[in-house]
Structure formats: C-alpha cells, structure tokens
PDB file of the backbone (N, CA, C, O) and the ligand in Angstrom, with CONECT records:
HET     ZN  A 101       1
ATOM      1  N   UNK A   1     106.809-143.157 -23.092  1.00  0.00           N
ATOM      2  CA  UNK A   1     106.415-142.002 -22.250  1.00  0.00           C
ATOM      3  C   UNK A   1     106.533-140.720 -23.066  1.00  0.00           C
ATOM      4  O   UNK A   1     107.563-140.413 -23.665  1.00  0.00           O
ATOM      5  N   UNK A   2     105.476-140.027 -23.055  1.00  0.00           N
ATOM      6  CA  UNK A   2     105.471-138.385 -23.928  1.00  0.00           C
ATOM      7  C   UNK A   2     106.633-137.420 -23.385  1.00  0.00           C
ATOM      8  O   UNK A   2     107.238-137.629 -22.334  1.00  0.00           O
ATOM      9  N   UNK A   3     106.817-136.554 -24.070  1.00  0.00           N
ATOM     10  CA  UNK A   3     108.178-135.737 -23.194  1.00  0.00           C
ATOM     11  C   UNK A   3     107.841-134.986 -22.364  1.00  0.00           C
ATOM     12  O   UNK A   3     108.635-134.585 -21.513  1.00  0.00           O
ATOM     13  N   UNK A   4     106.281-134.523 -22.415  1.00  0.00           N
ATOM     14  CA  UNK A   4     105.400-133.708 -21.540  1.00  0.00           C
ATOM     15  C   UNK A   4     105.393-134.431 -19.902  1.00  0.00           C
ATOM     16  O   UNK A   4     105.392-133.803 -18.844  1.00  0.00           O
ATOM     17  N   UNK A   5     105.389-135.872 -20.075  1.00  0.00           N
ATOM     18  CA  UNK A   5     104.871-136.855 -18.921  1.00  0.00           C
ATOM     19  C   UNK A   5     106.654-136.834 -18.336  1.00  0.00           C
ATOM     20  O   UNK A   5     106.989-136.889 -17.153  1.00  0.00           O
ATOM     21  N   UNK A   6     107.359-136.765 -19.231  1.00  0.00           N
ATOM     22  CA  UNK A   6     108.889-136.882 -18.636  1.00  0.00           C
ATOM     23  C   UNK A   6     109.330-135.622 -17.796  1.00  0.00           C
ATOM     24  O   UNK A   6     109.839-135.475 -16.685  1.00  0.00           O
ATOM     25  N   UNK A   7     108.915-134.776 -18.807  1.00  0.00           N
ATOM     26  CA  UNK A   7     109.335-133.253 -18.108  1.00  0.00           C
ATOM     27  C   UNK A   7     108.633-132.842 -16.907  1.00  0.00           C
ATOM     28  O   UNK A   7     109.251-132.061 -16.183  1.00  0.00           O
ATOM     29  N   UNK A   8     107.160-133.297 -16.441  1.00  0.00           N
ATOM     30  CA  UNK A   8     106.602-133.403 -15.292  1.00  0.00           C
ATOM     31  C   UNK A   8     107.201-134.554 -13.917  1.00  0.00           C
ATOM     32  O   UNK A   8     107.253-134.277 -12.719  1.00  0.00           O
ATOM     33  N   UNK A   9     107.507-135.574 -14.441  1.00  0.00           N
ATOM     34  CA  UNK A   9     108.341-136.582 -13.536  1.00  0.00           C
ATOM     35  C   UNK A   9     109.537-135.342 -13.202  1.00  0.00           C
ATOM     36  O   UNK A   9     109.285-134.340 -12.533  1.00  0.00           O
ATOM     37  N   UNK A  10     110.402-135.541 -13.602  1.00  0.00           N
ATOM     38  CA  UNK A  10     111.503-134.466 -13.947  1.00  0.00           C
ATOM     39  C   UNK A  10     111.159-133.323 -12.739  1.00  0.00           C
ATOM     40  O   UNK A  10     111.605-133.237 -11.595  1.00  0.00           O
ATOM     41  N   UNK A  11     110.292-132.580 -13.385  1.00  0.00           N
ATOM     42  CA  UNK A  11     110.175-131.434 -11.857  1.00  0.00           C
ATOM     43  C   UNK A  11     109.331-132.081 -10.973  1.00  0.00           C
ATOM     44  O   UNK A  11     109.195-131.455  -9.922  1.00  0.00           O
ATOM     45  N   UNK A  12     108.836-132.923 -11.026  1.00  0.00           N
ATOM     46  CA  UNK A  12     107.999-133.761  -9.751  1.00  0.00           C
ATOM     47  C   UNK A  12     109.034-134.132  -9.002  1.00  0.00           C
ATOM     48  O   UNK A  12     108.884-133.904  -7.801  1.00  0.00           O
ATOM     49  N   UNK A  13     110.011-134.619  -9.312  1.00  0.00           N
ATOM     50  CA  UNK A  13     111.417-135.057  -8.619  1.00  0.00           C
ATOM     51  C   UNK A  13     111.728-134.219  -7.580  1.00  0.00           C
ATOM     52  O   UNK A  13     111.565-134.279  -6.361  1.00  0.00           O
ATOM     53  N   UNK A  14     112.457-133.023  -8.716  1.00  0.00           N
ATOM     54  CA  UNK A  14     112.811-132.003  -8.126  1.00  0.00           C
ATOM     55  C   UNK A  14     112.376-131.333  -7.072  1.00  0.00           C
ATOM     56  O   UNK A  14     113.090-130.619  -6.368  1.00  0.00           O
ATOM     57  N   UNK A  15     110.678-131.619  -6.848  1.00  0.00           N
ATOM     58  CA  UNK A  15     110.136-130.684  -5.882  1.00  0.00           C
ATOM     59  C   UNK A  15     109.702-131.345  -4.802  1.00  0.00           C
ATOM     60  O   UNK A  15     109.076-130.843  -3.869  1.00  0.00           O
ATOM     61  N   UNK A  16     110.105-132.737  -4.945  1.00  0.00           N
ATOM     62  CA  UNK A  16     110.097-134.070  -3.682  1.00  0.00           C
ATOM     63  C   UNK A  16     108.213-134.321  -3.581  1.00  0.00           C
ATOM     64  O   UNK A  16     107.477-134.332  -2.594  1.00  0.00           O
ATOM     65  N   UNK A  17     107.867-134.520  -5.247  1.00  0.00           N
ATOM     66  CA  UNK A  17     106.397-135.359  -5.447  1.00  0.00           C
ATOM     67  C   UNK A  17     105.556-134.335  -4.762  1.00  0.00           C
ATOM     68  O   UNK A  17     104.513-134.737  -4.246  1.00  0.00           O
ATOM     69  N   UNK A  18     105.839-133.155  -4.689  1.00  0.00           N
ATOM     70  CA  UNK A  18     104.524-132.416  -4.051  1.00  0.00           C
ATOM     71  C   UNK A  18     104.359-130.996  -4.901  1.00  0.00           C
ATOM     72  O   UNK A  18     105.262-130.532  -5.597  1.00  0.00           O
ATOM     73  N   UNK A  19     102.901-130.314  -4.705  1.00  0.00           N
ATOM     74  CA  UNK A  19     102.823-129.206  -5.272  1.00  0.00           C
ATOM     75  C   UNK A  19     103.636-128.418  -5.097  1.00  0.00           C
ATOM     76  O   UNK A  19     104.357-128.635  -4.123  1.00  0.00           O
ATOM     77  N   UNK A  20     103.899-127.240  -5.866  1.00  0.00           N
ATOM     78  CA  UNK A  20     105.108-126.328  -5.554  1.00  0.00           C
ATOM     79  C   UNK A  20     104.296-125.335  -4.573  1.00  0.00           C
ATOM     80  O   UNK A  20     104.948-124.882  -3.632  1.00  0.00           O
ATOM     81  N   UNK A  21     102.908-124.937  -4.694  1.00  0.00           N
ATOM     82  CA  UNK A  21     102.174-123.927  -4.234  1.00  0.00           C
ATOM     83  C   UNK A  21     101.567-124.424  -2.574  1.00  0.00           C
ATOM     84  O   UNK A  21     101.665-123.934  -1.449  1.00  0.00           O
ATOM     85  N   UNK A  22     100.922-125.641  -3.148  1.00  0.00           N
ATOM     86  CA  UNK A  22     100.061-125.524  -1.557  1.00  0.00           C
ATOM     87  C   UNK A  22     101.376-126.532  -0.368  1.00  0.00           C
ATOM     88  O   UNK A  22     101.690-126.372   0.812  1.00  0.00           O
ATOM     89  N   UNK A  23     101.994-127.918  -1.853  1.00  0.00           N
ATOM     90  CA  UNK A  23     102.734-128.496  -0.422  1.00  0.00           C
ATOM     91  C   UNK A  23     102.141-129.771  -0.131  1.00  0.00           C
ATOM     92  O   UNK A  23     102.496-130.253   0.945  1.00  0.00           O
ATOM     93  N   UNK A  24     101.217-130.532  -0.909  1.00  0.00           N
ATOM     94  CA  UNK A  24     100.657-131.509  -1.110  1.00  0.00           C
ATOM     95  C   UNK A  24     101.363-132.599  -1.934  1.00  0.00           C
ATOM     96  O   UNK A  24     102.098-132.154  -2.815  1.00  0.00           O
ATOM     97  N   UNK A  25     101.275-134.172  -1.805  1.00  0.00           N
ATOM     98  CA  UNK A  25     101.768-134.464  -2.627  1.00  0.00           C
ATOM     99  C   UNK A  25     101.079-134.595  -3.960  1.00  0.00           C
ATOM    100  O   UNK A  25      99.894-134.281  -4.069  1.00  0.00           O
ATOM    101  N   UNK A  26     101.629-134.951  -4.759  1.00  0.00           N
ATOM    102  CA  UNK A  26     101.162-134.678  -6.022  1.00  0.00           C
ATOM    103  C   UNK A  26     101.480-136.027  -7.066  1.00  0.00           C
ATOM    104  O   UNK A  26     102.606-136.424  -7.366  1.00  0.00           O
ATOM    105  N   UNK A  27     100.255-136.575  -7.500  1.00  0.00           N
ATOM    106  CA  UNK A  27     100.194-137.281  -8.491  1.00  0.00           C
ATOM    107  C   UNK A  27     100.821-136.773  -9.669  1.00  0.00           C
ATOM    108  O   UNK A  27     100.892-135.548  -9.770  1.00  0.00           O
ATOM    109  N   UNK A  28     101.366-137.608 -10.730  1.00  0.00           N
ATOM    110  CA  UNK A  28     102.003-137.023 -11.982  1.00  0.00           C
ATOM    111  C   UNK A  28     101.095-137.194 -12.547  1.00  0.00           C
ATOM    112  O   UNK A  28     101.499-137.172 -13.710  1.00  0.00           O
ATOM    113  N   UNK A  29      99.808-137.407 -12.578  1.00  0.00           N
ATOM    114  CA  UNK A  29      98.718-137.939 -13.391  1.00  0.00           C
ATOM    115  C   UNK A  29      97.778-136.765 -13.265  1.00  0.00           C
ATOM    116  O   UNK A  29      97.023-136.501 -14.200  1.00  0.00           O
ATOM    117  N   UNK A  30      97.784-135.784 -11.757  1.00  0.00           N
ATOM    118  CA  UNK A  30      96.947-134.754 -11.326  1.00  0.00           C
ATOM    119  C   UNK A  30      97.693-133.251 -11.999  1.00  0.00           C
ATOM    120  O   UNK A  30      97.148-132.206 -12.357  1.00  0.00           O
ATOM    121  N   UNK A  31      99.143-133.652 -11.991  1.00  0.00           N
ATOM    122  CA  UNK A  31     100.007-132.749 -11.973  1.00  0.00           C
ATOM    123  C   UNK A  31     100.041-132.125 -13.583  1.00  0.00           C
ATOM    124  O   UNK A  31      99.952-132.704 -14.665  1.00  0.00           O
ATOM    125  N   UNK A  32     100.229-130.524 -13.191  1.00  0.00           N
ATOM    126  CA  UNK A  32      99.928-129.798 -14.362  1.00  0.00           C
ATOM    127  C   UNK A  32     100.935-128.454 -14.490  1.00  0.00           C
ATOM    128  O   UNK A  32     101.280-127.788 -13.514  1.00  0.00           O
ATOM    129  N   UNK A  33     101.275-128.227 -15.652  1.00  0.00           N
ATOM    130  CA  UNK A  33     102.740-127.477 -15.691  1.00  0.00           C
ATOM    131  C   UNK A  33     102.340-126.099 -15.531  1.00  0.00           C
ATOM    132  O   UNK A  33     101.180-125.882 -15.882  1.00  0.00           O
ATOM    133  N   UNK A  34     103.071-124.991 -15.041  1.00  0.00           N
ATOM    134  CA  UNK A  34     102.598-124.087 -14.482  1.00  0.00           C
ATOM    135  C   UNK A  34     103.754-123.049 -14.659  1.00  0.00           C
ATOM    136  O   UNK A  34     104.751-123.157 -13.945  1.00  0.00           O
ATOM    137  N   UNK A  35     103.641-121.858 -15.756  1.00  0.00           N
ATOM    138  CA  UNK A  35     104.755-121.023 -15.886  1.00  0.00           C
ATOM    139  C   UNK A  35     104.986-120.030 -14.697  1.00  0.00           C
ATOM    140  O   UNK A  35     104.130-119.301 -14.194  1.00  0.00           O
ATOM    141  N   UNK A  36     106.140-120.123 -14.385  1.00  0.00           N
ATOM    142  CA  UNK A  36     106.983-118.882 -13.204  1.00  0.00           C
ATOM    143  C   UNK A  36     106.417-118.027 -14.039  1.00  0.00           C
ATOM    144  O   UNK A  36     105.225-117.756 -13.892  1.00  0.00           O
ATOM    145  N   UNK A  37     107.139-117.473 -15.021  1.00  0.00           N
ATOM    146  CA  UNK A  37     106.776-115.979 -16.009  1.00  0.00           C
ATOM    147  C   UNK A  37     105.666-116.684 -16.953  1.00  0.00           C
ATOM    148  O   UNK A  37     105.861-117.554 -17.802  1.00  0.00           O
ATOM    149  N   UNK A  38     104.087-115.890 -16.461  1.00  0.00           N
ATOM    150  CA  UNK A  38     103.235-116.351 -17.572  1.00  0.00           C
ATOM    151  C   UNK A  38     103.517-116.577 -19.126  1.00  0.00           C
ATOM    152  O   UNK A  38     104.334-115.785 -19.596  1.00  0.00           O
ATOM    153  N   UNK A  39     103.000-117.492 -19.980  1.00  0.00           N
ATOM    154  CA  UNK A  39     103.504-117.040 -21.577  1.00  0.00           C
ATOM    155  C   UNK A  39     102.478-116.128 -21.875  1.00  0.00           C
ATOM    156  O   UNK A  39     102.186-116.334 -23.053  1.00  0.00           O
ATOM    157  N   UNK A  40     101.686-115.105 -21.360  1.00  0.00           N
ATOM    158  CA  UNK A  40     101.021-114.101 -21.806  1.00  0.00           C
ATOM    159  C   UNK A  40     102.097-113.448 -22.358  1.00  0.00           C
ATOM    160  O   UNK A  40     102.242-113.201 -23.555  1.00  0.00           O
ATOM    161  N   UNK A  41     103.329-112.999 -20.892  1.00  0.00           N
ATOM    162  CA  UNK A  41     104.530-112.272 -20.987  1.00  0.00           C
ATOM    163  C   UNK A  41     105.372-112.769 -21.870  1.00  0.00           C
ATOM    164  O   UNK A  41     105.999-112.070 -22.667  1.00  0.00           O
ATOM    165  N   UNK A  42     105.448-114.057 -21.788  1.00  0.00           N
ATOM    166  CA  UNK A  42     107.057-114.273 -22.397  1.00  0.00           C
ATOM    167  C   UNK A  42     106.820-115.666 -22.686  1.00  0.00           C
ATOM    168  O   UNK A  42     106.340-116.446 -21.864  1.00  0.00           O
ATOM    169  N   UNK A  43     107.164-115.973 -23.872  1.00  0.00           N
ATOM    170  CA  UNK A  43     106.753-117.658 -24.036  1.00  0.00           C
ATOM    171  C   UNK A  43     108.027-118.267 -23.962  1.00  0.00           C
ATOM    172  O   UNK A  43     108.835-118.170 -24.885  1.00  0.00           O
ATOM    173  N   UNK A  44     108.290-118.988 -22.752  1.00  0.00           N
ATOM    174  CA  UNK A  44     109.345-119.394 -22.272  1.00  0.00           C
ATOM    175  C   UNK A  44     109.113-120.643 -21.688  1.00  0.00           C
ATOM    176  O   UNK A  44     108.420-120.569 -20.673  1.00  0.00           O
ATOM    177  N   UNK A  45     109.559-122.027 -22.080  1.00  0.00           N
ATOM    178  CA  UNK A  45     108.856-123.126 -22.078  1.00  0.00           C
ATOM    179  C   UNK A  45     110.147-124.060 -21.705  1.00  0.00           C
ATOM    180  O   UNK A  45     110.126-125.282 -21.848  1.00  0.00           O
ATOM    181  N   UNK A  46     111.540-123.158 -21.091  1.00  0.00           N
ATOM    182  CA  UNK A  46     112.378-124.037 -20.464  1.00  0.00           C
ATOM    183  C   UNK A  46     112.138-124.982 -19.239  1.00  0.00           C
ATOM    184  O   UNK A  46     111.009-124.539 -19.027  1.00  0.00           O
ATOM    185  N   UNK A  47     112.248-125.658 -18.543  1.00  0.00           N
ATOM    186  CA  UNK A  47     112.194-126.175 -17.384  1.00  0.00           C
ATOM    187  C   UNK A  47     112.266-125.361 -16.371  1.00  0.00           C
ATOM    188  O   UNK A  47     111.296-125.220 -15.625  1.00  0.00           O
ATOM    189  N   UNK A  48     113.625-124.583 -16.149  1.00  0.00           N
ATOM    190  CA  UNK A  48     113.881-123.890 -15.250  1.00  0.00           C
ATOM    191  C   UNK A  48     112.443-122.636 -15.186  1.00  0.00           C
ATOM    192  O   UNK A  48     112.213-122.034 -14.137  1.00  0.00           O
ATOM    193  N   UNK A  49     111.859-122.478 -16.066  1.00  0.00           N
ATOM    194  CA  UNK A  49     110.518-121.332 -16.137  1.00  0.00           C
ATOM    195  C   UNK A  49     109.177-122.254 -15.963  1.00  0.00           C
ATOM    196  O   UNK A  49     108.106-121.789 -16.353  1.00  0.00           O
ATOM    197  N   UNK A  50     109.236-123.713 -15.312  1.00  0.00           N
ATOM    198  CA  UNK A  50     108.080-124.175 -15.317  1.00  0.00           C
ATOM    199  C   UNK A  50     108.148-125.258 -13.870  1.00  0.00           C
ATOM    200  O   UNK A  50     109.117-125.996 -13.697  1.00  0.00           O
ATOM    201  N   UNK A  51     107.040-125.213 -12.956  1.00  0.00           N
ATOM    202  CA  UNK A  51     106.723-125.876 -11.715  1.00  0.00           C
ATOM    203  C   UNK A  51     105.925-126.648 -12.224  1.00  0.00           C
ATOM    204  O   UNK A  51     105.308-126.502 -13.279  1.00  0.00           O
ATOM    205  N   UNK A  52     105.900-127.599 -11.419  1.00  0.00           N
ATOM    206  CA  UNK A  52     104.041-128.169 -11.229  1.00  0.00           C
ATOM    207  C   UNK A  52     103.143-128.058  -9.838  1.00  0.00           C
ATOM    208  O   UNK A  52     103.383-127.879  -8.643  1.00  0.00           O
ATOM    209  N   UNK A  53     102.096-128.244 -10.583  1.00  0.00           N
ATOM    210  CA  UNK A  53     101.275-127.714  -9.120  1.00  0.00           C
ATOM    211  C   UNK A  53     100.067-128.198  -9.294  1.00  0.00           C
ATOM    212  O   UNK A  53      99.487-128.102 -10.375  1.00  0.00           O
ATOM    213  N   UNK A  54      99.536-128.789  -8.218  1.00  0.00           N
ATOM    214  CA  UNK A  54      97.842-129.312  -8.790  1.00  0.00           C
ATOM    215  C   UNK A  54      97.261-128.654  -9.203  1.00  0.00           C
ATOM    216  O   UNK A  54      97.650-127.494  -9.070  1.00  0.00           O
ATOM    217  N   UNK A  55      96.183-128.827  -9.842  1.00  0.00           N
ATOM    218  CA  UNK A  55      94.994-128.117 -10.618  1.00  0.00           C
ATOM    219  C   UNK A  55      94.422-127.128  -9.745  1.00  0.00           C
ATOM    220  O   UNK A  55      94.193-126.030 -10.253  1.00  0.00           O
ATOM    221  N   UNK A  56      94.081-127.340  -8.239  1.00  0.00           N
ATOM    222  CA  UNK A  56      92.901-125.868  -7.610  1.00  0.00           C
ATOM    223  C   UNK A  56      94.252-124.805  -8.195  1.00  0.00           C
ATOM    224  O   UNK A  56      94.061-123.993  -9.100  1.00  0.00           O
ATOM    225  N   UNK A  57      95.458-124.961  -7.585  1.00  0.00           N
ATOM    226  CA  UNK A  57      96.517-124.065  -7.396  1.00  0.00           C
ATOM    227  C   UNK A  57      96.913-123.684  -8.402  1.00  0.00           C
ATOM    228  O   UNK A  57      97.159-122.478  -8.347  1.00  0.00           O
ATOM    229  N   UNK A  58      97.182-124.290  -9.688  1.00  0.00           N
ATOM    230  CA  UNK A  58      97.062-123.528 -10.958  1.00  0.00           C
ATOM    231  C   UNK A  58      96.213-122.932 -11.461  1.00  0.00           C
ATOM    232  O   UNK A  58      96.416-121.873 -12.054  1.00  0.00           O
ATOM    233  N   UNK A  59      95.011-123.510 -11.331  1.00  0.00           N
ATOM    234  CA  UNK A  59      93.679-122.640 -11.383  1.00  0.00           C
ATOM    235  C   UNK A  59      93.433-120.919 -11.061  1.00  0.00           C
ATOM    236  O   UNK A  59      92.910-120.004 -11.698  1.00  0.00           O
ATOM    237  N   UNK A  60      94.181-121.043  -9.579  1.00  0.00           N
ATOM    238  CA  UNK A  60      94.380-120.270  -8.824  1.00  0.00           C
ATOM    239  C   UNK A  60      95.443-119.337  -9.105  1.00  0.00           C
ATOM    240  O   UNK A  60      95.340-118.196  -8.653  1.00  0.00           O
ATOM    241  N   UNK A  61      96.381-119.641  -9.741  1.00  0.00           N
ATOM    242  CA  UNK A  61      97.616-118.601 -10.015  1.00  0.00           C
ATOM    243  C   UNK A  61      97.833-118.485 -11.544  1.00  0.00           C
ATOM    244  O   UNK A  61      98.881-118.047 -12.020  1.00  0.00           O
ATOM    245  N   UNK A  62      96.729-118.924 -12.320  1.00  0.00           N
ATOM    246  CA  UNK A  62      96.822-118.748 -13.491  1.00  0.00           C
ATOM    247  C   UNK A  62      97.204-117.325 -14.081  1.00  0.00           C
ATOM    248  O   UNK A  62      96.252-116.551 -13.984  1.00  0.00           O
ATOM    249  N   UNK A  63      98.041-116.908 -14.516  1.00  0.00           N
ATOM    250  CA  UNK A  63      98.543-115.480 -15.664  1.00  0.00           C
ATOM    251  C   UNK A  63      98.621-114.117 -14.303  1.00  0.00           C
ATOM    252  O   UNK A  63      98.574-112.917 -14.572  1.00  0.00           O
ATOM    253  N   UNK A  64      98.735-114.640 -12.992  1.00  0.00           N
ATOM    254  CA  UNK A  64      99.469-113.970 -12.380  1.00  0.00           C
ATOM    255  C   UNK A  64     100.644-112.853 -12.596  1.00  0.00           C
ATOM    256  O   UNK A  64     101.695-113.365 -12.981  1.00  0.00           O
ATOM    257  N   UNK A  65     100.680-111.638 -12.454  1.00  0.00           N
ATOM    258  CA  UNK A  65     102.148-111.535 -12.680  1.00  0.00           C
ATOM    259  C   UNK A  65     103.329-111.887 -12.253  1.00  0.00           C
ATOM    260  O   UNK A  65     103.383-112.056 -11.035  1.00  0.00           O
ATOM    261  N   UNK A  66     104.339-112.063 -12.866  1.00  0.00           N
ATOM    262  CA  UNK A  66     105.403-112.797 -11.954  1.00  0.00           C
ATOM    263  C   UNK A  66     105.892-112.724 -10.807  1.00  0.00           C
ATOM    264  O   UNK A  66     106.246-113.738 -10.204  1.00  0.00           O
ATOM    265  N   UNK A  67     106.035-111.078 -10.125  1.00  0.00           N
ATOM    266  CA  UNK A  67     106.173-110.279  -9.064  1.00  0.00           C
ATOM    267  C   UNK A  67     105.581-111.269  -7.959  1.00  0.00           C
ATOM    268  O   UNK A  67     106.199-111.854  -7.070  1.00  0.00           O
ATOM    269  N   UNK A  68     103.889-111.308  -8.325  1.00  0.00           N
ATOM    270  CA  UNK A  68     103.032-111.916  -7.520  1.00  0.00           C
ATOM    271  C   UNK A  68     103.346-113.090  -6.778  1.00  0.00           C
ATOM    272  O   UNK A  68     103.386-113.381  -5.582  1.00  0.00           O
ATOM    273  N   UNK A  69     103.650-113.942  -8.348  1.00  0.00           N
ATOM    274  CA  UNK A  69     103.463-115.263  -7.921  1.00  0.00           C
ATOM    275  C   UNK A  69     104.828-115.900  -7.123  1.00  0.00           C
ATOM    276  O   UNK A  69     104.881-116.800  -6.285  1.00  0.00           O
ATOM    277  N   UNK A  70     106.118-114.909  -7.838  1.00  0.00           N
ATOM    278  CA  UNK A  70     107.218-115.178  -6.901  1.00  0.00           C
ATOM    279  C   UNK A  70     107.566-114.676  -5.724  1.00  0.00           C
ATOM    280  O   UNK A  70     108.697-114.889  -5.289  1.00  0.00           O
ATOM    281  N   UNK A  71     106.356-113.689  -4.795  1.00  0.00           N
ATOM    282  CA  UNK A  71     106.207-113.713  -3.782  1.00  0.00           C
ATOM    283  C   UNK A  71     105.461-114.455  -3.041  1.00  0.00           C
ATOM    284  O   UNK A  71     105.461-114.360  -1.814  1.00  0.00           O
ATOM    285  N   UNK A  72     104.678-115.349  -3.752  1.00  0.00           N
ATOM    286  CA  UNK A  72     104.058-116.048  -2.854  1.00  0.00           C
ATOM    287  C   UNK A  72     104.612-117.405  -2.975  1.00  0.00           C
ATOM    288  O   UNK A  72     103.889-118.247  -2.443  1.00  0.00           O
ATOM    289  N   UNK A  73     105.921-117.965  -3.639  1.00  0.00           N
ATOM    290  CA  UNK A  73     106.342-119.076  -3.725  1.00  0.00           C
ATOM    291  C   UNK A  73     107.157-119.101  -2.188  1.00  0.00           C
ATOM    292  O   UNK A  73     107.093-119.845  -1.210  1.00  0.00           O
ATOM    293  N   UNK A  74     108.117-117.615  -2.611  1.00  0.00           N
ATOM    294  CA  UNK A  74     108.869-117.258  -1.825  1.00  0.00           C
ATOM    295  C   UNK A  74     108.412-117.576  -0.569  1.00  0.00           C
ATOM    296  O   UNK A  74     109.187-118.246   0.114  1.00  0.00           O
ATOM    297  N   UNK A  75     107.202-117.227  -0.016  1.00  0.00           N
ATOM    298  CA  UNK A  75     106.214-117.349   0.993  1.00  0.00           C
ATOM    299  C   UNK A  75     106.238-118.662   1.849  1.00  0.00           C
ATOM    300  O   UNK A  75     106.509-118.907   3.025  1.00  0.00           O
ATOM    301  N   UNK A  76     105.723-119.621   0.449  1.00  0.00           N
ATOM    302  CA  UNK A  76     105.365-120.674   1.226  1.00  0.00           C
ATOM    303  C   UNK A  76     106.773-121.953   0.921  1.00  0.00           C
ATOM    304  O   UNK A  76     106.868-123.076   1.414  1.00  0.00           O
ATOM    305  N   UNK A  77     107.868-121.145  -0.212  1.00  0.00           N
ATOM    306  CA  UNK A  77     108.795-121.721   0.038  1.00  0.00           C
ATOM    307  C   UNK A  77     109.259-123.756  -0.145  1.00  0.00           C
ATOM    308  O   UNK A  77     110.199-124.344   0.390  1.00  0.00           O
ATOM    309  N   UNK A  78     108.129-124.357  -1.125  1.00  0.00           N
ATOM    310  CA  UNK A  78     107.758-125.826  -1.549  1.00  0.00           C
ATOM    311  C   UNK A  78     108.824-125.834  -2.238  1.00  0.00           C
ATOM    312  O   UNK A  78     109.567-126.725  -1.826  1.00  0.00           O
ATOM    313  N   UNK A  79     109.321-125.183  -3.217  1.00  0.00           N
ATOM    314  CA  UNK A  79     109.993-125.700  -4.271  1.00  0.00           C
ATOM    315  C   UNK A  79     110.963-125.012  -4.546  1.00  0.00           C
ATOM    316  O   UNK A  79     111.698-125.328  -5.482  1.00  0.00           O
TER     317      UNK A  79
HETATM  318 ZN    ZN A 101      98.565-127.315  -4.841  1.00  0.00          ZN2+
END
C-alpha cells in the first residue's frame, strides 16, 4: 500500500468513511486529500493540515482561504 493510500485510510477513519465537506460516504478510491491551509499559503503536508473530501467538493473549495473554508467546515461540522 503507497503511504498516500495509507494516509487517506488514516483520515477516512477518522472522519467515519465520509466526506469532510458535503457528508457523504466516501470511497478511498474517490477520495482526495484536501489542505485546511491551502499550500498556495503554506506548504504544510502534516495530517493534522489535511481532510479528505470527494472530488465535486474539492473541486469546489480548491485554494480557498482558510478563514473561508474553516467556516464552512465549522458549518456543516463532518469532521
Ligand atoms: Zn463531498
């Protein structure tokens, strides 16, 4: 198993197999890593600085600012 595919199991766990954003469950196969603090800002590639979230929803919150996006986690509250 790649460490990429581990580190996604890993927060897939954590977030009880579903997107962090919409709340769906989530394939580890669909599932795609998704920085809290964009690395535009800050290239920060710990765990604790990375969700997963399906593809529309990363799509969707791509290079967000952080402000943003941690009000709208806050919001919907998945993970
Ligand atoms: Zn989603």
């Amino acid at each position: 198993m790649s460490n990429n595919r581990k580190r996604k199991l890993k927060l897939l766990e954590s977030q009880g197999g579903k997107c962090c954003y919409c709340g769906e469950p989530l394939d580890i196969d669909e599932a795609t890593f998704d920085h809290v603090i964009p690395t535009a800002i800050m290239k920060w590639n710990a765990l604790s600085n990375l969700v997963v979230a399906c593809q529309p929803c990363n799509l969707g919150f791509a290079d967000e600012p952080p402000k943003e996006k941690i009000l709208k986690l806050s919001r919907l509250a998945f993970c």
